[in-house]
VOBA-1610 file (N, C-alpha, C; in pm, whole numbers, padded with zeros to 5 digits, always signed):
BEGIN
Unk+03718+11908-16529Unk+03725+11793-16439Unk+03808+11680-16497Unk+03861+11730-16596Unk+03936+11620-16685Unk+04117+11565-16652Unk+04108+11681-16520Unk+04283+11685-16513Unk+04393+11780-16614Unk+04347+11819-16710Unk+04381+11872-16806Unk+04466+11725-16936Unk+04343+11601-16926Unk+04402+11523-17011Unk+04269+11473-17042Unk+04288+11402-17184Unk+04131+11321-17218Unk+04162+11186-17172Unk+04018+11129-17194Unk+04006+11021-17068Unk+04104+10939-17156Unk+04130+10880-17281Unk+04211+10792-17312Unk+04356+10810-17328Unk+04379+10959-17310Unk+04577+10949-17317Unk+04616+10912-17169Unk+04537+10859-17066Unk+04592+10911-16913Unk+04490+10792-16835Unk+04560+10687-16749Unk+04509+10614-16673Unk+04544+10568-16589Unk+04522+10568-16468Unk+04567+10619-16318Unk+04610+10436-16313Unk+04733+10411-16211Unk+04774+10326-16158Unk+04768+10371-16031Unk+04687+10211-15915Unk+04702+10246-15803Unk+04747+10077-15738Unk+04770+10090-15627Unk+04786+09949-15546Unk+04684+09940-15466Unk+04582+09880-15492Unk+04501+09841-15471Unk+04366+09934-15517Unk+04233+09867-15492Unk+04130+09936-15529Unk+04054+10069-15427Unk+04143+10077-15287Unk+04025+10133-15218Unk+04040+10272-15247Unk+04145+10361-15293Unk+04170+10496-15272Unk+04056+10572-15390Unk+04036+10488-15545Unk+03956+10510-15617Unk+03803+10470-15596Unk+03789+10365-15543Unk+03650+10309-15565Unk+03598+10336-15451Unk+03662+10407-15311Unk+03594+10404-15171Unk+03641+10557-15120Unk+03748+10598-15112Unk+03774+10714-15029Unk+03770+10836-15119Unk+03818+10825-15275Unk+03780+10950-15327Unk+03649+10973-15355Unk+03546+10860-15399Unk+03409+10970-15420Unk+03351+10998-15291Unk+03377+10914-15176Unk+03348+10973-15033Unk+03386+11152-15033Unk+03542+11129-15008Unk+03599+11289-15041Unk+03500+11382-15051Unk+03502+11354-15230Unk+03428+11413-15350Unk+03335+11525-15258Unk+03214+11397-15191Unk+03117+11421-15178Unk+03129+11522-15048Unk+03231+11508-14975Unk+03197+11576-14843Unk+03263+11708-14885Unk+03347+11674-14974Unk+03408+11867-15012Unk+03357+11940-15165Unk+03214+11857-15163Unk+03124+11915-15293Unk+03247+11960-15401Unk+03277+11853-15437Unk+03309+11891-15629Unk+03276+11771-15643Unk+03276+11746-15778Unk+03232+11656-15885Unk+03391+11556-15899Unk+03362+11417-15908Unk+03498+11335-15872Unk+03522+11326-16057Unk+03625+11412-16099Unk+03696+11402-16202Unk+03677+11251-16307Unk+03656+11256-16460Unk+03611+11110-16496Unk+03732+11110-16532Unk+03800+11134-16505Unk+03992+11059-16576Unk+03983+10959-16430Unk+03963+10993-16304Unk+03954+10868-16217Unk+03814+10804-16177Unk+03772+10788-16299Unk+03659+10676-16295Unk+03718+10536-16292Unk+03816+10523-16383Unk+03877+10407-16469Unk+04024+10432-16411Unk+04062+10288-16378Unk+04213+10298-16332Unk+04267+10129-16347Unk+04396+10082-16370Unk+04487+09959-16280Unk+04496+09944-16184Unk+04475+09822-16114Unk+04539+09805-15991Unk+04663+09728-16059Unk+04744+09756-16002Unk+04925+09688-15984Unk+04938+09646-15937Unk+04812+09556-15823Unk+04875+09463-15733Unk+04786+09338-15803Unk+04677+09377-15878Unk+04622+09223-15927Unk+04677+09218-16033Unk+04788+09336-16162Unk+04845+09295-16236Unk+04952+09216-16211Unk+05019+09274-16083Unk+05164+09202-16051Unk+05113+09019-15987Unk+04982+09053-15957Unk+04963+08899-15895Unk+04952+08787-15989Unk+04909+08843-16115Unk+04852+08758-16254Unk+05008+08743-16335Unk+05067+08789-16308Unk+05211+08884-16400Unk+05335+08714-16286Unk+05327+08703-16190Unk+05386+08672-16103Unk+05339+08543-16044Unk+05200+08507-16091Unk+05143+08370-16068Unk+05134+08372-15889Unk+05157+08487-15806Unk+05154+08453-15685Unk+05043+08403-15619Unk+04913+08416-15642Unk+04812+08368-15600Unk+04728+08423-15498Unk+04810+08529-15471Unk+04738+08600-15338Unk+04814+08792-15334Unk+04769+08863-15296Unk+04812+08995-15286Unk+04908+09027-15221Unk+05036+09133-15295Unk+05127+09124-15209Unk+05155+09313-15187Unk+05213+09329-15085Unk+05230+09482-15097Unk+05332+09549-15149Unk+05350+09695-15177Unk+05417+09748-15269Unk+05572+09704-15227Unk+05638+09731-15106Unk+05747+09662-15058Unk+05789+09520-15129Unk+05709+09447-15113Unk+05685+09277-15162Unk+05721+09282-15348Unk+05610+09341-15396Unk+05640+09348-15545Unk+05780+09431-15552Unk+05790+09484-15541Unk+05952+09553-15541Unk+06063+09485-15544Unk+06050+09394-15403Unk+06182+09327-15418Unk+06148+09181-15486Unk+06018+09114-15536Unk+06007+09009-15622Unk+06081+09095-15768Unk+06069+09241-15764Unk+06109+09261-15971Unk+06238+09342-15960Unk+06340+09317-15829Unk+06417+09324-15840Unk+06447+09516-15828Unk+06358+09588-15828Unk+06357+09748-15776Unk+06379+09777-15620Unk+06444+09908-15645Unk+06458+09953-15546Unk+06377+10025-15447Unk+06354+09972-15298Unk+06213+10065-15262Unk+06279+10233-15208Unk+06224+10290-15245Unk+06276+10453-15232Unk+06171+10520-15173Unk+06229+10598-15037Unk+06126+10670-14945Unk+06117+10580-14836Unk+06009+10622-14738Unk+05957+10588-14656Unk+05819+10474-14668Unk+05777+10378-14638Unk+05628+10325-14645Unk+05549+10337-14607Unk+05380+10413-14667Unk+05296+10457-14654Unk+05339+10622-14660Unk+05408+10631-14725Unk+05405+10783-14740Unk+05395+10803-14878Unk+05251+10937-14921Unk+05248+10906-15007Unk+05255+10947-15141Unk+05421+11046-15145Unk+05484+11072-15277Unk+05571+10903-15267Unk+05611+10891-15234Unk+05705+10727-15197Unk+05630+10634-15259Unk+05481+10615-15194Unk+05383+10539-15226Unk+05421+10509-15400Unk+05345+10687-15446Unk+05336+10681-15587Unk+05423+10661-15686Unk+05562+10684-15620Unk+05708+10668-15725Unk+05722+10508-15715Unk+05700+10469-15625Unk+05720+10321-15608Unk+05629+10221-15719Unk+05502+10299-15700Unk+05401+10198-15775Unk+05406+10253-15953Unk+05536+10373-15943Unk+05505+10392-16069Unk+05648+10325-16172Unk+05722+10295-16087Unk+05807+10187-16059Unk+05819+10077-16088Unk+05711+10016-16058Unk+05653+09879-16049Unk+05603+09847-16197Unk+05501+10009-16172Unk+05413+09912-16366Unk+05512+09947-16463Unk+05613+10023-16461Unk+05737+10057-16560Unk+05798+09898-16599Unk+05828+09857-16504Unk+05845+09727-16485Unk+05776+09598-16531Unk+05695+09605-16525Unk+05539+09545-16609Unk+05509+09543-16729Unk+05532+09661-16771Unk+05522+09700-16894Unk+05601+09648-16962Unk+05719+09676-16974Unk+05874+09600-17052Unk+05870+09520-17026Unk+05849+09400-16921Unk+05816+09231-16915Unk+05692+09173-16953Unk+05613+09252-16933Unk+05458+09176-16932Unk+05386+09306-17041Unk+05358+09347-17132Unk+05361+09420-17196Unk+05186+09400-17193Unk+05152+09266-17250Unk+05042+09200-17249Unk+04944+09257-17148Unk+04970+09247-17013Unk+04898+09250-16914Unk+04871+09351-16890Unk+04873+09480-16906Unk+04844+09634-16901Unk+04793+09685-17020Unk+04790+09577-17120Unk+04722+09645-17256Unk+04577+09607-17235Unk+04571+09480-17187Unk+04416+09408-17160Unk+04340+09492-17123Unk+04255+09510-17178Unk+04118+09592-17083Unk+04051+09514-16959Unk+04097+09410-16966Unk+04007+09349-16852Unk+04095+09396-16697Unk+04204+09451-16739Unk+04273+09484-16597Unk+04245+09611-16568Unk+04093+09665-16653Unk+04092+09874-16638Unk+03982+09801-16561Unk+03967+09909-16399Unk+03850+09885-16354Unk+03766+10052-16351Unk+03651+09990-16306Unk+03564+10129-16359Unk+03518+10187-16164Unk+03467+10347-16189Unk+03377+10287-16079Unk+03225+10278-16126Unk+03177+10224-16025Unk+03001+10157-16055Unk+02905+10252-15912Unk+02837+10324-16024Unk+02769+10435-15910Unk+02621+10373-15832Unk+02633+10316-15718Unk+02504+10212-15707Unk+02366+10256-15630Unk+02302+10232-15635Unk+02231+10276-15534Unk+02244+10334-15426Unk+02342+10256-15315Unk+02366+10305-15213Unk+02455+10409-15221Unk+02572+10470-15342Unk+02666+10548-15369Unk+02532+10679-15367Unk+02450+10665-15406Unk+02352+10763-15454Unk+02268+10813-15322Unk+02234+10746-15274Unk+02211+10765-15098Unk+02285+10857-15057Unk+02429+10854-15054Unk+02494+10880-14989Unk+02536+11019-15063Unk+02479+11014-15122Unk+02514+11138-15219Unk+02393+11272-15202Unk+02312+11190-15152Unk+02168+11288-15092Unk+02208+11306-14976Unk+02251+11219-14899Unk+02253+11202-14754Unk+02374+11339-14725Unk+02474+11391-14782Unk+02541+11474-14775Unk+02529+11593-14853Unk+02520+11532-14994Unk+02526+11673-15086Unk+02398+11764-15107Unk+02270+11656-15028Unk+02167+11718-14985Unk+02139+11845-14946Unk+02263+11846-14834Unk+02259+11969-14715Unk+02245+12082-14800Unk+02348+12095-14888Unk+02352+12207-14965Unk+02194+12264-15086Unk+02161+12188-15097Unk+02026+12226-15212Unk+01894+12308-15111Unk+01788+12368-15231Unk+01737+12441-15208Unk+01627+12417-15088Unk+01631+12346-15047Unk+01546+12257-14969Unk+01560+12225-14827Unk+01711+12280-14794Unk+01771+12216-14702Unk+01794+12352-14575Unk+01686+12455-14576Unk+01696+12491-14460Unk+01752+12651-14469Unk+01767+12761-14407Unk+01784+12879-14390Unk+01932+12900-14328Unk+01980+12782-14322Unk+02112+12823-14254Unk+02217+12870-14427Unk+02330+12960-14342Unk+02411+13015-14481Unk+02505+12927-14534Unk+02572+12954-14658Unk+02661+12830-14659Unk+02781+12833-14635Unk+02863+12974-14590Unk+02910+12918-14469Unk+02910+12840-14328Unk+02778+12839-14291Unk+02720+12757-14147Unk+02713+12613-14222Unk+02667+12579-14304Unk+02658+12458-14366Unk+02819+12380-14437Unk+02853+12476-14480Unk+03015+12419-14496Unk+03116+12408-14347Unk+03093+12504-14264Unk+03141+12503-14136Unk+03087+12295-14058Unk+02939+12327-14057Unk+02944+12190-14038Unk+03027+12022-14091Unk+03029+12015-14232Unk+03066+11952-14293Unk+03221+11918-14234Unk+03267+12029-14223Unk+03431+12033-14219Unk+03488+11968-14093Unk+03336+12050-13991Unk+03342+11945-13828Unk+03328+11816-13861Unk+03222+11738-13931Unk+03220+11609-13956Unk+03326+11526-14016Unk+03395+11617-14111Unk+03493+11512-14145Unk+03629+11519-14089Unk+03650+11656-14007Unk+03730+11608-13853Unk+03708+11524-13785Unk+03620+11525-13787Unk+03568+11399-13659Unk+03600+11237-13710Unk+03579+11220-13851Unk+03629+11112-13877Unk+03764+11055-13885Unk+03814+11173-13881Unk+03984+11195-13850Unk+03977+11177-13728Unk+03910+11194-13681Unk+03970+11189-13496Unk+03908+11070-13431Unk+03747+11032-13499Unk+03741+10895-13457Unk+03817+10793-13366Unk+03955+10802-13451Unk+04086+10659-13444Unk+04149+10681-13314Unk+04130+10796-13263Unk+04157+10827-13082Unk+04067+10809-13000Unk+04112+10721-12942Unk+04026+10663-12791Unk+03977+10735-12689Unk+04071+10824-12696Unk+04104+10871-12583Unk+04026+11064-12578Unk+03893+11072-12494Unk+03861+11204-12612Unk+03919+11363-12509Unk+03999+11315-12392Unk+04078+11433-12325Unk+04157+11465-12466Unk+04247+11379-12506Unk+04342+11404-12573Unk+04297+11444-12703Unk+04199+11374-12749Unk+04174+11428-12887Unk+04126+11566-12887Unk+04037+11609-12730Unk+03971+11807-12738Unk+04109+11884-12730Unk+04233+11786-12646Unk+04351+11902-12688Unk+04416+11915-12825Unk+04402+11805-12928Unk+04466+11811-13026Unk+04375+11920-13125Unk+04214+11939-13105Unk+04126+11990-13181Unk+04223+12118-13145Unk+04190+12179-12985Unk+04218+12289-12945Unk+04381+12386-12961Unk+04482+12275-13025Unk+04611+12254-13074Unk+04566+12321-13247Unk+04468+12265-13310Unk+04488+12281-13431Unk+04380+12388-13469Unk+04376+12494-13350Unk+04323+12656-13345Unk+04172+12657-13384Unk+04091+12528-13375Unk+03974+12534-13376Unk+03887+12613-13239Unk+03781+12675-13309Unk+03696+12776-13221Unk+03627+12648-13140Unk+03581+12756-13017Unk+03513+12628-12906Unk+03374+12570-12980Unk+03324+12621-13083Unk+03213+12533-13127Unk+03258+12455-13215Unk+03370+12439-13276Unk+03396+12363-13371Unk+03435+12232-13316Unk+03528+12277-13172Unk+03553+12132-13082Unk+03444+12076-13022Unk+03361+12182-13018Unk+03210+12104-12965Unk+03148+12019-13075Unk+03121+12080-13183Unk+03065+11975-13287Unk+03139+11841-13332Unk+03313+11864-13298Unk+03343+11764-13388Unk+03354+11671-13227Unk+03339+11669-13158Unk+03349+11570-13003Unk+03207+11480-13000Unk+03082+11617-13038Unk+02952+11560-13042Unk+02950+11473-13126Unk+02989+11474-13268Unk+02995+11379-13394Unk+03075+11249-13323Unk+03186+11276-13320Unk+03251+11148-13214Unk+03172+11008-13105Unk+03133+11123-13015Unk+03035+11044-12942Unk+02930+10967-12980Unk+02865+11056-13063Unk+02742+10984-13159Unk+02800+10884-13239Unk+02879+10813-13265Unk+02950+10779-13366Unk+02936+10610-13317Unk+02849+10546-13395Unk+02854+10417-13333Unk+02654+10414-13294Unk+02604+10507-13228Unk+02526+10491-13160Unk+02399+10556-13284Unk+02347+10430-13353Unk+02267+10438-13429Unk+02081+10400-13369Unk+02002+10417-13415Unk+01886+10342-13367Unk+01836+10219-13434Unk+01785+10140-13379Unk+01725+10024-13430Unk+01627+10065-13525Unk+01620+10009-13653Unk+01548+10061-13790Unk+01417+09966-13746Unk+01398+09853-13688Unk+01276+09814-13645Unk+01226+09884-13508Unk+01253+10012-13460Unk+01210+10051-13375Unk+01130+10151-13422Unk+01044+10192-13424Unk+00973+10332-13474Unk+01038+10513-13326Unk+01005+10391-13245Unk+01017+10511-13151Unk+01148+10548-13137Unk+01262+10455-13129Unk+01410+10489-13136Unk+01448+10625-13256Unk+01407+10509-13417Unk+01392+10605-13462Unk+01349+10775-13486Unk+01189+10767-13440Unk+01165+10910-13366Unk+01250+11045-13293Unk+01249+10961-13181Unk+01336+11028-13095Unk+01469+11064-13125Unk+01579+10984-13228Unk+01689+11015-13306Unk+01662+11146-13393Unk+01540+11176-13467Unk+01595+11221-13536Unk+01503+11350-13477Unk+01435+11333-13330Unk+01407+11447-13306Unk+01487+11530-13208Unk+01589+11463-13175Unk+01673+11540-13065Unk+01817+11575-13164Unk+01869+11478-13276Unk+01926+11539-13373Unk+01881+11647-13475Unk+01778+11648-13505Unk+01728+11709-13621Unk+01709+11642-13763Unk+01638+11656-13884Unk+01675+11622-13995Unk+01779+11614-14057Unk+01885+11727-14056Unk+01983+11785-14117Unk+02140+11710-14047Unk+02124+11686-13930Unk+02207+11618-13824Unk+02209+11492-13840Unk+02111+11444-13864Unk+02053+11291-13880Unk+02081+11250-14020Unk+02086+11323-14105Unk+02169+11260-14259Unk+02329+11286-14231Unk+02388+11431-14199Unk+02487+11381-14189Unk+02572+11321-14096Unk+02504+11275-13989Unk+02574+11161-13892Unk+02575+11011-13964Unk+02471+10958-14011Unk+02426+10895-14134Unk+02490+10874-14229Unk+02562+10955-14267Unk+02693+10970-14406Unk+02830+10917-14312Unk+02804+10964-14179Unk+02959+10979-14157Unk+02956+10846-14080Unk+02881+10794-14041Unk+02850+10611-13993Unk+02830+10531-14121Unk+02863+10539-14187Unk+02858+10442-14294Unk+02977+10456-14384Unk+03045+10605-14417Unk+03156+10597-14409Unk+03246+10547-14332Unk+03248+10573-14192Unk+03307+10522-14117Unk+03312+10356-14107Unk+03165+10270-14123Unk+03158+10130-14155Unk+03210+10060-14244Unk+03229+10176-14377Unk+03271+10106-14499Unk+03422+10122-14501Unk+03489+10208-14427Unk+03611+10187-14416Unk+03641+10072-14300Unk+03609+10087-14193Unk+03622+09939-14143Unk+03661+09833-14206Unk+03508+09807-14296Unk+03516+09658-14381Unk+03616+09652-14485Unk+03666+09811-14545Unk+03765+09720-14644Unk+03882+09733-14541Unk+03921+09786-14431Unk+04051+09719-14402Unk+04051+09568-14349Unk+03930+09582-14310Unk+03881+09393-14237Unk+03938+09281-14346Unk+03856+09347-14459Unk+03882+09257-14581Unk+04023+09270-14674Unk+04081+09368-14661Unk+04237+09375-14708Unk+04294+09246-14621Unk+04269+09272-14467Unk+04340+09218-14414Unk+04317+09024-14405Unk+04171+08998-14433Unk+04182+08870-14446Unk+04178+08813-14562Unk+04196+08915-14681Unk+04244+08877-14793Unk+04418+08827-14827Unk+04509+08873-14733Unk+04605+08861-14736Unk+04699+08984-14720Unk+04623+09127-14725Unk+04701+09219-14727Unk+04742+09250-14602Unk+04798+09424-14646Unk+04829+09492-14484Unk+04732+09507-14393Unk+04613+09503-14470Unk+04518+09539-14372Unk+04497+09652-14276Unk+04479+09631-14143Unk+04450+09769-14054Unk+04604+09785-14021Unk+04676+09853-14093Unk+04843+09857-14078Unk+04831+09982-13946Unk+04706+10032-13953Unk+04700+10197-13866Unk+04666+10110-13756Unk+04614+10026-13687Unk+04589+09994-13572Unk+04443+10071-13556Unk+04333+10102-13653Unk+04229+10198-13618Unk+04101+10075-13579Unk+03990+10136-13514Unk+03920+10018-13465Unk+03804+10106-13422Unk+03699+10076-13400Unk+03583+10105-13390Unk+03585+10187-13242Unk+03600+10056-13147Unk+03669+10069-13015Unk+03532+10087-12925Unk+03540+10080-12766Unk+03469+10080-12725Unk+03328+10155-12715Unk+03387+10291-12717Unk+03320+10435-12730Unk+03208+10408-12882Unk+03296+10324-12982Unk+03200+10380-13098Unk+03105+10291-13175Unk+03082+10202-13090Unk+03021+10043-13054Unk+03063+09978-13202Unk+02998+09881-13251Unk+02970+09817-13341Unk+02883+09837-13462Unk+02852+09853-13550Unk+02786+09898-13661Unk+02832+09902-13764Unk+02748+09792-13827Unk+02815+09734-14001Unk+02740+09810-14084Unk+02773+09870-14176Unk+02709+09960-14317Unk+02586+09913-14364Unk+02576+09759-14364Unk+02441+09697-14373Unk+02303+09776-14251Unk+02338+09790-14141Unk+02333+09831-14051Unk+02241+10008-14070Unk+02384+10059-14100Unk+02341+10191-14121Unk+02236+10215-14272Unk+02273+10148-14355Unk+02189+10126-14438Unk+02058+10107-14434Unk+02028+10022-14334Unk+01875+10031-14325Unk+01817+10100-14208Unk+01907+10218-14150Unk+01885+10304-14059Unk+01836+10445-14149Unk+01927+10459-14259Unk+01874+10566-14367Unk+01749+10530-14444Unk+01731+10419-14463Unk+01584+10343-14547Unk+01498+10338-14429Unk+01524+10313-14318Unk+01431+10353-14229Unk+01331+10478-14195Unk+01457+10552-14192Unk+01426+10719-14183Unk+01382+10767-14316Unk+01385+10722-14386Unk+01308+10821-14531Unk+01183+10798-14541Unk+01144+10690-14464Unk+00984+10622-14470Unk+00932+10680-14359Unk+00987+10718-14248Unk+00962+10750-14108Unk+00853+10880-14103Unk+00694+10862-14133Unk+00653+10962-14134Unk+00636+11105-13985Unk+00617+11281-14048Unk+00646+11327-13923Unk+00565+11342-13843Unk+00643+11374-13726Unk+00523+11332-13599Unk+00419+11413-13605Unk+00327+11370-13545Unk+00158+11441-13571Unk+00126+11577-13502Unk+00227+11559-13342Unk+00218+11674-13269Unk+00360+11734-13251Unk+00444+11746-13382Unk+00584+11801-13339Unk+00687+11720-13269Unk+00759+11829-13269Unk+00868+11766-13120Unk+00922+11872-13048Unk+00812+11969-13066Unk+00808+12096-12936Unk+00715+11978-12811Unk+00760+12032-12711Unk+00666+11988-12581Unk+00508+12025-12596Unk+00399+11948-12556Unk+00282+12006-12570Unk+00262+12024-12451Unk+00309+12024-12348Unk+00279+12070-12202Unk+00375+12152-12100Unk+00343+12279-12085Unk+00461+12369-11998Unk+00479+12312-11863Unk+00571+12383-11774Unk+00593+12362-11663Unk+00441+12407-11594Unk+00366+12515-11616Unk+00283+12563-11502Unk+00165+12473-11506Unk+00115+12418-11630Unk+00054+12360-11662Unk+00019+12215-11572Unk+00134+12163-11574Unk+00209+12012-11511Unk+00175+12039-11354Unk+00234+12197-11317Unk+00206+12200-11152Unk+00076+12218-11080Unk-00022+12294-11193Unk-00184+12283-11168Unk-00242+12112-11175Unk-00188+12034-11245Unk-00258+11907-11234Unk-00182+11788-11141Unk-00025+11835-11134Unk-00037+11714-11070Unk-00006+11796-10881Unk-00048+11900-10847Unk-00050+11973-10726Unk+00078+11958-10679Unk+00161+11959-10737Unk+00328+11967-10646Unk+00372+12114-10630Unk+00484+12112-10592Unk+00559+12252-10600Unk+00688+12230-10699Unk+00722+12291-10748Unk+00858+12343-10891Unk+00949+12264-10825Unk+01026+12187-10893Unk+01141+12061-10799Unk+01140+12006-10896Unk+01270+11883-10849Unk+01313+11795-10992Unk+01159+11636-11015Unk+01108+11670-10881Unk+00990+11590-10920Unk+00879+11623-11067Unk+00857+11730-11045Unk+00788+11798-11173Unk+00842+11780-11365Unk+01016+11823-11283Unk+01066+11829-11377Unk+01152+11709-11460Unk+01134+11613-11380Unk+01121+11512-11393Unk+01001+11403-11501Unk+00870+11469-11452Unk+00760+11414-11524Unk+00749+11481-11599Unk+00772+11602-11652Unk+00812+11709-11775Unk+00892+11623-11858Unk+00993+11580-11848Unk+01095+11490-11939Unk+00987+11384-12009Unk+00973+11290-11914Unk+00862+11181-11913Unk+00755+11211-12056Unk+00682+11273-12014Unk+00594+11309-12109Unk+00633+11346-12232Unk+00749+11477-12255Unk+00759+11506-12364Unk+00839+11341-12449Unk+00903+11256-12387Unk+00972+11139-12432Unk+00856+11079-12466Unk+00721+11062-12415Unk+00644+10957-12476Unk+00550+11051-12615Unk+00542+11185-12565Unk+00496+11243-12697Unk+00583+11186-12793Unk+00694+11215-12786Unk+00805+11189-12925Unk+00734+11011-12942Unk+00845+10965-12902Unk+00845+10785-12869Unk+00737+10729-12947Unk+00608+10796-12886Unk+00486+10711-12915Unk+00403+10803-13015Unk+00462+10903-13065Unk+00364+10954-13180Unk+00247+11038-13121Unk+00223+11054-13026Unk+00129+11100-12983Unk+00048+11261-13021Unk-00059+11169-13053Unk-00098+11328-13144Unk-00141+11460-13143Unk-00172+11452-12974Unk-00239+11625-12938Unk-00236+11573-12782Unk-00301+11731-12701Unk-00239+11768-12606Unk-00329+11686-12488Unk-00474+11589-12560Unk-00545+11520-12475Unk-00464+11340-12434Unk-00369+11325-12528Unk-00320+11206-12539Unk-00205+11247-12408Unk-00143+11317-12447Unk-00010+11378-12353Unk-00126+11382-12198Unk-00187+11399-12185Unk-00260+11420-12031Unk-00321+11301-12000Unk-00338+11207-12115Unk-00339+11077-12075Unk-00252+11015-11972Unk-00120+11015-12062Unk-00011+10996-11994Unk+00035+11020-11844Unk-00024+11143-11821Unk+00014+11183-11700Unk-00059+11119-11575Unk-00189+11137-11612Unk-00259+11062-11557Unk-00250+10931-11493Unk-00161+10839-11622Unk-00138+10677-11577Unk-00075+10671-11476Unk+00028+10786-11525Unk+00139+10820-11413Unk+00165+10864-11308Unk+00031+10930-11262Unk+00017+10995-11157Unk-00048+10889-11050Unk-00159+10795-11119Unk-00194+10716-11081Unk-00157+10550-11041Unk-00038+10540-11130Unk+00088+10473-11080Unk+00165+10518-10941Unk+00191+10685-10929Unk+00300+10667-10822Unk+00214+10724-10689Unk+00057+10680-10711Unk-00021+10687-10566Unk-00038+10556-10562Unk+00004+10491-10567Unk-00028+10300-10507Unk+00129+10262-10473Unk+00232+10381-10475Unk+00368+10334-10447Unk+00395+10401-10303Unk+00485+10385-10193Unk+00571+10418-10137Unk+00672+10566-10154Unk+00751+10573-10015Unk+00778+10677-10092Unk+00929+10673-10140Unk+00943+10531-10100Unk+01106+10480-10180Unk+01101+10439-10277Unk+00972+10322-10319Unk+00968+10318-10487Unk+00951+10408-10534Unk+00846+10516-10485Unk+00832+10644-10577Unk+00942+10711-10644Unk+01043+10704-10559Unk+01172+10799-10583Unk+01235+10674-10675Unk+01256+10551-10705Unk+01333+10490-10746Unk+01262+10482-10872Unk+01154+10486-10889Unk+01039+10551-11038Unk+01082+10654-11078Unk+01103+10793-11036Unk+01145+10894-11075Unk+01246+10876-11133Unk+01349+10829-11042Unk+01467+10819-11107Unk+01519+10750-11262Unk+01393+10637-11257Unk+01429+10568-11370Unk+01350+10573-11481Unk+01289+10706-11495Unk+01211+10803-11598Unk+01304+10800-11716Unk+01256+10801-11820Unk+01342+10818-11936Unk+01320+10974-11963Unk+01410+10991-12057Unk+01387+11120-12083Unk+01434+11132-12233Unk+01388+11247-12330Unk+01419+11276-12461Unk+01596+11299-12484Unk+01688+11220-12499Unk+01800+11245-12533Unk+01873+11152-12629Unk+01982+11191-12679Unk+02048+11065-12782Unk+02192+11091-12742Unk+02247+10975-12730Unk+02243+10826-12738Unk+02125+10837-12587Unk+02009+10724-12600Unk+01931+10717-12457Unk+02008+10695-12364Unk+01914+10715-12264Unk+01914+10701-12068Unk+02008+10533-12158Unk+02125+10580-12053Unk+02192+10393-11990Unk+02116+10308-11944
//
């Protein structure tokens, strides 16, 4: 894992901090290897060139280039160009500022924190002994959908993005998973809700519910550092990428205490199989098979989940209220009751 160099002959120069400290141990983690310790520790070249240059504020690789008098070669944001450029730059640094690249105070490290460690269950979880009967091809198959999907996120538009999946020879379940990840994407539950919670992680699953979880907080934490490149002075969101309507709002703080939520979230008492069949439902409440029935079928199994409910006398509670609710109604409220039944699904009833 060393690169084939020891950690002190070899130390990575980058322009700026996010590719080391944010997107490779993300990577790391979603394509299970271990993130190499030669890039633990690296330069940034843009806070040497800022200290080097007295500029006072961050400038981009283009910018330092033509302040030291180099030539920019390639294309921008491409990224063999990227790297000849920035390797360019500290060449440059070095023979003027000799000082400023010897300092240790310009090596940054990364810092593995708590939440890095979360996130490290929250994904690399899937794989350990614990995590279920599926094979690990089915479990790597998933993964690979998820982090398509974060690739595809940045399209609005999701006609176009199922043709680009279906363009890049993915099987119809793979465009199904990575569209489902999409959609979900944004649409977290309220961590002070118990029942939101519930119902999330019973119509996702356990296994669904960490890694949607990984991939919303990835997704948050890239947000914030382009937010913050950009009102730091940099390029910022140079991609034009954005959350966007479809994938609402949700800050990492956010998802953060959506995963601390769920680890405390004890399991439900009566499952999240239904405790009441269809024939069952038509002996008590005397109807005939129709979306009326099947209707209060939804109903119920949503408040089993929702409300914790612990056996099959509580669930007939329910029905009861309900039955006894829509005999004091009409038969236009009745229907406008039906209609506005919740039912067990994620993201919920609109």
């Amino acid at each position: 894992a060393g690169c084939g160099a020891g950690e002190r002959s070899v130390m990575f120069v980058c322009d700026g901090d996010w590719d080391l400290r944010s997107m490779m141990p993300k990577q790391c983690i979603l394509s299970e290897v271990e993130m190499p310790q030669v890039l633990h520790r690296w330069i940034d070249v843009r806070k040497v060139f800022q200290e080097s240059m007295r500029t006072g504020q961050d400038a981009g690789l283009l910018k330092m280039c033509q302040a030291l008098g180099i030539r920019f070669v390639g294309q921008a944001h491409s990224g063999i160009a990227d790297a000849r450029n920035i390797a360019r730059v500290a060449l440059v640094l070095i023979q003027e500022y000799p000082a400023l690249l010897l300092s240790t105070s310009q090596i940054k490290g990364l810092k593995v924190s708590e939440e890095g460690a979360e996130e490290v269950d929250a994904i690399g979880g899937m794989f350990g002994a614990n995590s279920g009967q599926a094979s690990f091809e089915e479990k790597r198959e998933k993964t690979v959908c998820a982090r398509i999907a974060l690739l595809g996120a940045t399209e609005p538009d999701e006609k176009k993005l199922e043709a680009d999946l279906r363009n890049m020879k993915l099987s119809r379940d793979e465009v199904r998973r990575v569209l489902h990840h999409v959609r979900l994407l944004g649409r977290i539950p309220d961590p002070d809700s118990p029942g939101e919670l519930r119902r999330y992680r019973a119509v996702l699953g356990d296994e669904m519910v960490k890694l949607q979880l990984s991939m919303e907080a990835a997704w948050a934490a890239s947000l914030e550092e382009i937010d913050a490149e950009g009102a730091s002075g940099g390029e910022g969101n140079k991609h034009g990428w954005t959350a966007g309507a479809r994938h609402g709002d949700v800050s990492l703080e956010q998802v953060r205490k959506v995963q601390e939520a769920m680890r405390k979230l004890p399991a439900l008492r009566a499952g999240s199989a239904p405790l009441v069949d269809g024939k069952w439902l038509l002996q008590q409440a005397g109807a005939q098979p129709g979306k009326v029935i099947g209707k209060i079928k939804q109903l119920l199994h949503y408040s089993q989940v929702d409300r914790d409910l612990p056996d099959f006398a509580a669930v007939e509670k329910v029905l009861k209220e309900e039955l006894t609710l829509g005999g004091t109604m009409d038969k236009r409220l009745l229907e406008a009751r039906l209609n506005s039944l919740p039912r067990l699904q994620w993201p919920p009833n609109p």
